[in-house]
C-alpha positions as CSV (number, residue, x, y, z in Angstrom):
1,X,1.7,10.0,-9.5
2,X,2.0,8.1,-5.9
3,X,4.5,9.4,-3.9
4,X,6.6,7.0,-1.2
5,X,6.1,8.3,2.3
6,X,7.9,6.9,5.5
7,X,5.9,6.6,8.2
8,X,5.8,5.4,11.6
9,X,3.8,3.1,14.5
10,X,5.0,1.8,18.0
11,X,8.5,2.8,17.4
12,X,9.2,0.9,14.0
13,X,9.7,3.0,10.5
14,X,8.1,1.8,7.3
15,X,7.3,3.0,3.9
16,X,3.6,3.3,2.4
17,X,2.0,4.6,-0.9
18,X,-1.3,5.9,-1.4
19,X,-3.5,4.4,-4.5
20,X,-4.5,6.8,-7.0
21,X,-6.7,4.3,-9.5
22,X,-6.0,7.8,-11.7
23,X,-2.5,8.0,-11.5
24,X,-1.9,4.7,-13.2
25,X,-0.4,1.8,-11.2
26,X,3.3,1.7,-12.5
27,X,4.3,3.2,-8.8
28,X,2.4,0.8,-7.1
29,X,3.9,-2.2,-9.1
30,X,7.3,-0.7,-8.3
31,X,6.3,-0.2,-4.4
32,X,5.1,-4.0,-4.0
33,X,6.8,-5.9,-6.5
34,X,5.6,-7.5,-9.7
35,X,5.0,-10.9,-7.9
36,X,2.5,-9.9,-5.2
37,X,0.4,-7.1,-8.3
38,X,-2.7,-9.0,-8.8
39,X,-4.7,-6.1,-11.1
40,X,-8.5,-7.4,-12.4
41,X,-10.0,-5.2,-15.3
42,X,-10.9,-2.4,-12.9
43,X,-10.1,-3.4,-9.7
44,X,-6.5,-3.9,-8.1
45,X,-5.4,-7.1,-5.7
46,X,-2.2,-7.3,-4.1
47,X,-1.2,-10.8,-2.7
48,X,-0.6,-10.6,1.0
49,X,0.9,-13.3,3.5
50,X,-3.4,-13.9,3.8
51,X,-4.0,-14.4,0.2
52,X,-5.7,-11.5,-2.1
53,X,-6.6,-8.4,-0.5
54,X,-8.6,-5.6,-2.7
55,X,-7.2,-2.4,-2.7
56,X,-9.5,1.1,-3.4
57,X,-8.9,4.5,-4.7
58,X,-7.5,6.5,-1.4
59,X,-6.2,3.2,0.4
60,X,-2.5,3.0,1.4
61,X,-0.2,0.3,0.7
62,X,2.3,-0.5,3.5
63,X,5.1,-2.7,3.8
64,X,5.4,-4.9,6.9
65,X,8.0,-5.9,9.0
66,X,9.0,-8.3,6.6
67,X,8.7,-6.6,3.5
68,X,4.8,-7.7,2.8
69,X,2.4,-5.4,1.5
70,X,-0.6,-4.7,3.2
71,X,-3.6,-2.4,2.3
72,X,-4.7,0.0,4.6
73,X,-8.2,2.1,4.2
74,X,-7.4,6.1,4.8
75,X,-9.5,5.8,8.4
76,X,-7.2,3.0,9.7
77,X,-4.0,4.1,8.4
78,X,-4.6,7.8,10.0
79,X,-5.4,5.7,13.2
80,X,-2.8,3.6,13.6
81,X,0.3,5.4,11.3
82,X,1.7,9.0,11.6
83,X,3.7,10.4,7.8
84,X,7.1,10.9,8.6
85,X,8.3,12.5,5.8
């Protein structure tokens, strides 16, 4: 199952989850809310301030500053976020 992780960029603490398309995608439901989950058969959308954004096995989900979700491929989110706790 996803585990929640606080992490951290130019000061500012967030939250992000990793996707697991294995682990089922209750935790990632839970982490963005119902009303931005936008799952397709196989694949997984979540609903950003930019409209849908496809989310892959491996890619983290963060929230924004205001709460928004936004995906994140592993290569970016190691470049740009450092795991907290």
């Amino acid at each position: 199952m996803p585990r929640k992780v606080k992490i951290q960029t130019a000061g500012l603490d967030r939250e992000a989850i990793r996707y697991n398309e294995n682990a089922g995608d209750s935790a990632v439901e839970d982490f963005i809310g119902p009303e931005r989950y936008a799952p397709d058969g196989d694949r997984l959308f979540i609903n950003t301030r930019e409209g849908l954004r496809e989310v892959r096995d491996g890619d983290w989900i963060i929230r924004g500053v205001n709460n928004e979700p936004y995906p994140f491929s592993p290569e970016r989110f190691d470049k740009r976020f450092k795991i907290i706790t």
